[in-house]
N, C-alpha and C positions, 0 to 999 in steps of 0.2 A: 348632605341633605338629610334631614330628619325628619320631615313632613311630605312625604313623598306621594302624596293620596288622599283628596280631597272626596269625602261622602256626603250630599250633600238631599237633602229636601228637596220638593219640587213646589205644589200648594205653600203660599204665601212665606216662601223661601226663595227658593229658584224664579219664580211665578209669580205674576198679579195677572188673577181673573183669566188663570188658564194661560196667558202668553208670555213668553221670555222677551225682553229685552232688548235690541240690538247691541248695546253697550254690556248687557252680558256673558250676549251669545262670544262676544268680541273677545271677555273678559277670559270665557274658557276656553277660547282657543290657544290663548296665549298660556293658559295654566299648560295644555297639550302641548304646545312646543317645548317647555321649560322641560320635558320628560319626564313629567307625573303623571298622575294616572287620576280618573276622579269615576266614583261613584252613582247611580242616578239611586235613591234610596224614596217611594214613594206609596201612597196609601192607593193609591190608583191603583185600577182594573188596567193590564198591558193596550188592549185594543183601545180604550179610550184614550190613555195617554198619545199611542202612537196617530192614531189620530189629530190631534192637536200640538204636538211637538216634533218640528219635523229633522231635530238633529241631537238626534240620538245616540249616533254616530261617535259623537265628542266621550263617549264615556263607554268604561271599559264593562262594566256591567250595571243592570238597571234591576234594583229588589222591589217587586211590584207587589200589590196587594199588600203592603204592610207586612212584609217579610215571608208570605206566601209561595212566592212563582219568583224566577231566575229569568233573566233575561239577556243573551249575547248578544248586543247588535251587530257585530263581525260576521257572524252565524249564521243571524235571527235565527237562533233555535234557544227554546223557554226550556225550564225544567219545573214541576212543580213538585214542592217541598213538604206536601201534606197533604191530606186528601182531598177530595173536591166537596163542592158544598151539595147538601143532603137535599132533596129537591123538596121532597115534604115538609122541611121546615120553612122553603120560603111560598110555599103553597097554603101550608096555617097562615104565614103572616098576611101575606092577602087577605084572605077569609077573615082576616079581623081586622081588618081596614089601613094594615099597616103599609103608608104609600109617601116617597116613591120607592123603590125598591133597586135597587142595582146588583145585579151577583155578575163576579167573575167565576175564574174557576176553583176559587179554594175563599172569596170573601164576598159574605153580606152584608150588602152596605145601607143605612136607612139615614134617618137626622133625625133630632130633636124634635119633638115630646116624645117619640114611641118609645123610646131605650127600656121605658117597665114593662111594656107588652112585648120585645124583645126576650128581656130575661125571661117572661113567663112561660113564653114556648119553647124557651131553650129548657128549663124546668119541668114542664110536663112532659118533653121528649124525651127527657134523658141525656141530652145531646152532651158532647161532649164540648164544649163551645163556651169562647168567654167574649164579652165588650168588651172594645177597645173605643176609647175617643181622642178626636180629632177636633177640637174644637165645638161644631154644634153636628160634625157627623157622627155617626154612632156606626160601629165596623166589627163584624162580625167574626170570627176566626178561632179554630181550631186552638186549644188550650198549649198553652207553649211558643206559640208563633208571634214574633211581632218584628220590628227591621233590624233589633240586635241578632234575632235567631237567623233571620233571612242573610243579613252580611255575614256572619258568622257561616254560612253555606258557601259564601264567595270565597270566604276566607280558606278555607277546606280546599275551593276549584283551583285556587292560584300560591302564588307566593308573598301575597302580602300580609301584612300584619295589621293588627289595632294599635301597635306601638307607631306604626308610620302614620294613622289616618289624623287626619285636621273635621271634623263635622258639625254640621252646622241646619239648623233647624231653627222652627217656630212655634210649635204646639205641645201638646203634653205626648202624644204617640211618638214622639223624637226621643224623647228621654229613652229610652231604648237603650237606641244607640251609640247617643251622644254620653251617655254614662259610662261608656266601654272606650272610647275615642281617647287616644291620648294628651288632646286639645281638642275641648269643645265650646262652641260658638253658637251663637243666639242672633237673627236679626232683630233690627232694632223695633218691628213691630210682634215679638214674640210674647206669649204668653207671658206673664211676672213669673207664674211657679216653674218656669223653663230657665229664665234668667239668673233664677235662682242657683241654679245647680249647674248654669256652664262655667268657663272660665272666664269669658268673658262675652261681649253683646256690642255691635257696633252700631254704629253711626246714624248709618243709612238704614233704610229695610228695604224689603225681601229682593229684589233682583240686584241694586246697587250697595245693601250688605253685601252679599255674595262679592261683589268685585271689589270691593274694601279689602275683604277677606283676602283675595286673590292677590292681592296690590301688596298687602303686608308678607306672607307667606315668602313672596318673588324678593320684595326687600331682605328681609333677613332671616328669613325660617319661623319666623316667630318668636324671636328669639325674645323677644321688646316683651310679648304677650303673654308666653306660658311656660312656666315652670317647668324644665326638662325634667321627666321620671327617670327611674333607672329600675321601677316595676311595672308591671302590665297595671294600667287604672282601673281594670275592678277588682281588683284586689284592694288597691286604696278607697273605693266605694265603698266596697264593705267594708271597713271600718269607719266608716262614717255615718253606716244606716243605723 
Protein backbone atom coordinates (compact mmCIF):
# COMPACT_ATOMS: atom_id res chain seq x y z
CA UNK A 1 0.00 0.00 0.00
CA UNK A 2 1.62 3.26 -0.95
CA UNK A 3 -1.12 5.69 -0.57
CA UNK A 4 -2.16 5.06 2.74
CA UNK A 5 -3.73 8.61 3.73
CA UNK A 6 -6.12 10.61 2.07
CA UNK A 7 -6.15 14.70 2.95
CA UNK A 8 -8.61 16.00 1.58
CA UNK A 9 -10.72 19.78 1.37
CA UNK A 10 -13.88 20.19 2.70
CA UNK A 11 -15.77 23.77 0.83
CA UNK A 12 -16.67 22.68 -2.63
CA UNK A 13 -14.36 19.36 -2.37
CA UNK A 14 -15.65 17.23 0.26
CA UNK A 15 -19.01 19.79 0.30
CA UNK A 16 -21.67 21.32 -1.70
CA UNK A 17 -23.27 24.34 0.21
CA UNK A 18 -21.85 23.12 3.43
CA UNK A 19 -23.32 19.43 3.23
CA UNK A 20 -21.71 16.01 2.58
CA UNK A 21 -23.21 13.50 0.69
CA UNK A 22 -24.59 10.32 1.66
CA UNK A 23 -22.75 8.55 -1.14
CA UNK A 24 -19.65 10.26 0.34
CA UNK A 25 -20.14 9.88 3.68
CA UNK A 26 -20.41 6.13 2.43
CA UNK A 27 -17.34 6.55 0.23
CA UNK A 28 -15.28 7.33 3.45
CA UNK A 29 -16.21 4.91 5.29
CA UNK A 30 -15.15 2.41 3.21
CA UNK A 31 -11.61 4.50 2.66
CA UNK A 32 -11.78 3.57 6.99
CA UNK A 33 -12.23 0.15 6.68
CA UNK A 34 -9.54 -0.40 3.86
CA UNK A 35 -6.93 0.88 7.00
CA UNK A 36 -6.09 4.31 5.87
CA UNK A 37 -6.29 6.96 7.49
CA UNK A 38 -7.77 10.45 5.94
CA UNK A 39 -7.26 13.89 6.77
CA UNK A 40 -10.09 16.73 7.21
CA UNK A 41 -7.76 19.79 5.79
CA UNK A 42 -10.26 23.05 5.86
CA UNK A 43 -10.43 26.98 5.71
CA UNK A 44 -13.05 26.75 8.40
CA UNK A 45 -13.28 28.17 11.92
CA UNK A 46 -13.52 24.50 14.08
CA UNK A 47 -16.89 25.45 15.83
CA UNK A 48 -18.61 26.34 12.49
CA UNK A 49 -17.54 23.21 10.89
CA UNK A 50 -18.46 21.04 13.69
CA UNK A 51 -21.56 22.50 13.64
CA UNK A 52 -22.56 21.59 10.26
CA UNK A 53 -20.53 18.33 9.85
CA UNK A 54 -21.69 15.86 12.08
CA UNK A 55 -18.87 12.91 11.33
CA UNK A 56 -15.91 14.03 12.08
CA UNK A 57 -15.27 10.98 13.48
CA UNK A 58 -14.23 9.43 10.09
CA UNK A 59 -10.90 11.31 10.07
CA UNK A 60 -7.77 11.01 12.01
CA UNK A 61 -7.25 14.79 12.24
CA UNK A 62 -8.91 17.90 11.05
CA UNK A 63 -6.31 21.25 10.08
CA UNK A 64 -8.86 24.02 10.76
CA UNK A 65 -8.55 27.62 10.01
CA UNK A 66 -6.30 27.02 7.09
CA UNK A 67 -3.62 25.50 8.79
CA UNK A 68 -4.00 27.42 12.02
CA UNK A 69 -5.66 25.04 14.85
CA UNK A 70 -5.28 20.97 15.21
CA UNK A 71 -8.12 19.27 15.79
CA UNK A 72 -8.35 15.27 17.42
CA UNK A 73 -11.68 14.24 17.11
CA UNK A 74 -10.79 10.96 19.19
CA UNK A 75 -9.87 13.60 22.00
CA UNK A 76 -11.82 16.60 20.84
CA UNK A 77 -8.80 18.31 22.16
CA UNK A 78 -7.57 21.42 19.47
CA UNK A 79 -4.01 22.69 19.63
CA UNK A 80 -3.56 26.02 18.12
CA UNK A 81 -0.49 26.58 16.10
CA UNK A 82 0.12 30.28 16.18
CA UNK A 83 -1.17 33.02 17.84
CA UNK A 84 -4.60 34.16 18.28
CA UNK A 85 -6.11 36.99 16.28
CA UNK A 86 -5.28 40.55 17.51
CA UNK A 87 -8.71 42.01 18.58
CA UNK A 88 -7.77 45.59 17.46
CA UNK A 89 -7.29 44.69 14.10
CA UNK A 90 -10.79 43.23 13.64
CA UNK A 91 -12.24 46.20 15.65
CA UNK A 92 -10.44 48.77 12.73
CA UNK A 93 -11.97 46.57 10.26
CA UNK A 94 -15.45 47.29 11.61
CA UNK A 95 -14.94 50.91 11.91
CA UNK A 96 -14.26 50.95 8.24
CA UNK A 97 -17.25 49.26 7.18
CA UNK A 98 -15.49 46.05 6.64
CA UNK A 99 -18.50 43.35 6.92
CA UNK A 100 -19.25 40.40 7.44
CA UNK A 101 -16.55 39.59 9.44
CA UNK A 102 -15.83 36.05 10.87
CA UNK A 103 -12.74 35.31 13.40
CA UNK A 104 -11.88 32.21 14.92
CA UNK A 105 -9.05 31.82 17.09
CA UNK A 106 -5.92 32.27 14.95
CA UNK A 107 -8.26 33.38 11.37
CA UNK A 108 -9.86 36.65 9.87
CA UNK A 109 -12.08 35.94 7.58
CA UNK A 110 -14.05 38.67 5.28
CA UNK A 111 -15.03 38.21 1.08
CA UNK A 112 -14.65 40.01 -1.75
CA UNK A 113 -14.25 43.61 -2.43
CA UNK A 114 -12.64 44.40 1.12
CA UNK A 115 -9.22 42.44 0.51
CA UNK A 116 -7.46 46.37 -0.08
CA UNK A 117 -8.95 47.65 2.94
CA UNK A 118 -7.83 44.47 4.62
CA UNK A 119 -4.31 44.95 3.54
CA UNK A 120 -4.35 48.53 4.60
CA UNK A 121 -5.00 47.86 8.21
CA UNK A 122 -2.75 45.04 8.12
CA UNK A 123 -0.15 48.01 6.97
CA UNK A 124 -0.94 50.60 9.28
CA UNK A 125 -0.76 48.17 12.33
CA UNK A 126 2.19 46.74 11.59
CA UNK A 127 0.59 43.44 11.86
CA UNK A 128 2.40 40.78 11.09
CA UNK A 129 -0.26 39.05 8.91
CA UNK A 130 -0.75 37.91 5.19
CA UNK A 131 -4.03 37.26 2.71
CA UNK A 132 -4.76 34.22 1.87
CA UNK A 133 -7.76 33.44 -0.87
CA UNK A 134 -10.24 31.08 -1.20
CA UNK A 135 -11.89 31.70 -4.12
CA UNK A 136 -14.08 35.17 -3.29
CA UNK A 137 -13.18 34.64 0.60
CA UNK A 138 -10.45 36.64 1.64
CA UNK A 139 -8.68 34.83 5.15
CA UNK A 140 -6.72 36.33 7.25
CA UNK A 141 -3.44 34.62 9.03
CA UNK A 142 -0.46 34.90 10.67
CA UNK A 143 2.63 34.92 8.12
CA UNK A 144 3.80 31.29 7.59
CA UNK A 145 0.56 29.53 8.11
CA UNK A 146 -1.53 27.95 5.57
CA UNK A 147 -2.89 23.84 5.38
CA UNK A 148 0.83 22.80 4.14
CA UNK A 149 2.16 24.24 7.54
CA UNK A 150 -0.94 23.09 9.49
CA UNK A 151 -0.49 19.26 7.97
CA UNK A 152 2.94 19.54 8.39
CA UNK A 153 2.10 20.04 12.39
CA UNK A 154 0.08 16.57 11.97
CA UNK A 155 2.87 15.30 10.39
CA UNK A 156 5.35 16.16 13.57
CA UNK A 157 2.11 14.52 15.99
CA UNK A 158 2.06 11.03 14.13
CA UNK A 159 3.69 8.74 11.92
CA UNK A 160 2.72 9.61 8.71
CA UNK A 161 4.34 11.07 5.90
CA UNK A 162 3.71 13.28 2.71
CA UNK A 163 5.19 10.46 0.71
CA UNK A 164 1.88 8.29 1.82
CA UNK A 165 -0.74 11.31 1.35
CA UNK A 166 -3.18 11.02 -1.88
CA UNK A 167 -4.79 15.20 -1.70
CA UNK A 168 -7.30 16.52 -3.18
CA UNK A 169 -8.71 20.10 -3.36
CA UNK A 170 -10.50 22.90 -5.28
CA UNK A 171 -9.30 26.36 -4.86
CA UNK A 172 -6.02 28.24 -4.97
CA UNK A 173 -5.57 28.04 -0.67
CA UNK A 174 -5.13 23.93 -1.63
CA UNK A 175 -2.05 24.49 -3.46
CA UNK A 176 -0.43 24.39 -0.18
CA UNK A 177 -0.81 21.40 0.21
CA UNK A 178 -1.56 19.49 -2.54
CA UNK A 179 2.10 20.77 -3.78
CA UNK A 180 3.78 18.65 -1.01
CA UNK A 181 1.22 15.40 -1.48
CA UNK A 182 2.89 12.83 -3.20
CA UNK A 183 -0.31 12.46 -5.53
CA UNK A 184 -2.34 15.36 -5.96
CA UNK A 185 -5.90 15.68 -7.26
CA UNK A 186 -8.32 18.44 -8.23
CA UNK A 187 -12.19 18.03 -8.36
CA UNK A 188 -13.54 18.41 -11.42
CA UNK A 189 -15.15 21.78 -10.47
CA UNK A 190 -11.66 23.17 -9.25
CA UNK A 191 -10.17 26.25 -10.03
CA UNK A 192 -8.18 25.98 -13.84
CA UNK A 193 -4.75 27.41 -11.86
CA UNK A 194 -5.44 24.40 -9.34
CA UNK A 195 -5.82 21.98 -12.28
CA UNK A 196 -2.91 23.07 -13.46
CA UNK A 197 -0.52 22.01 -11.02
CA UNK A 198 -2.17 18.61 -9.66
CA UNK A 199 -1.68 15.41 -11.28
CA UNK A 200 -4.55 14.88 -12.18
CA UNK A 201 -8.70 16.17 -11.88
CA UNK A 202 -11.57 13.93 -11.99
CA UNK A 203 -14.50 13.34 -13.37
CA UNK A 204 -17.14 14.16 -11.13
CA UNK A 205 -16.84 17.31 -8.56
CA UNK A 206 -16.73 18.04 -5.30
CA UNK A 207 -18.35 15.24 -3.15
CA UNK A 208 -18.63 12.38 -5.95
CA UNK A 209 -14.91 13.54 -7.09
CA UNK A 210 -13.89 12.61 -3.88
CA UNK A 211 -15.53 9.05 -4.26
CA UNK A 212 -13.91 8.63 -7.88
CA UNK A 213 -10.95 9.43 -6.04
CA UNK A 214 -11.69 6.70 -3.36
CA UNK A 215 -12.97 4.06 -5.86
CA UNK A 216 -9.41 4.31 -7.85
CA UNK A 217 -7.14 4.53 -4.82
CA UNK A 218 -9.14 0.95 -3.44
CA UNK A 219 -8.54 -0.46 -7.06
CA UNK A 220 -4.98 -0.21 -7.57
CA UNK A 221 -3.07 2.38 -5.48
CA UNK A 222 -3.12 4.66 -8.01
CA UNK A 223 -1.08 2.94 -9.66
CA UNK A 224 -3.08 3.74 -13.42
CA UNK A 225 -2.84 7.78 -12.19
CA UNK A 226 0.53 8.81 -10.62
CA UNK A 227 3.84 8.48 -11.09
CA UNK A 228 5.64 6.63 -8.18
CA UNK A 229 8.46 9.24 -6.72
CA UNK A 230 11.24 7.72 -5.09
CA UNK A 231 11.74 11.59 -3.59
CA UNK A 232 9.78 13.72 -1.22
CA UNK A 233 7.68 16.16 -4.06
CA UNK A 234 8.74 19.22 -2.89
CA UNK A 235 11.69 18.88 -3.64
CA UNK A 236 10.59 18.01 -7.30
CA UNK A 237 8.41 21.44 -6.99
CA UNK A 238 11.15 23.20 -6.47
CA UNK A 239 12.53 22.41 -9.42
CA UNK A 240 9.88 23.34 -11.20
CA UNK A 241 9.28 26.90 -9.69
Amino acid sequence: MIFSNLATDYDGTLAEDGGVAESTIRALELFRRSSRKMILVTGRELDQLLEIFDRTDLFEWIVAENGALLYHPSTRRKHLLTESVPLHFVEELVKRGVSPISTGDAIVATWRPHEQTVLEVIRELGLERQITFNKDAVMVLPIGVDKASGLDAVLGRTNLSWKSIVGIGDAENDLAFLRKCRCSVAVSNALDSVKAEVDFTTRAARGEGVVELIDEILKDDLQSRCHIRHGPKEILSNTRS
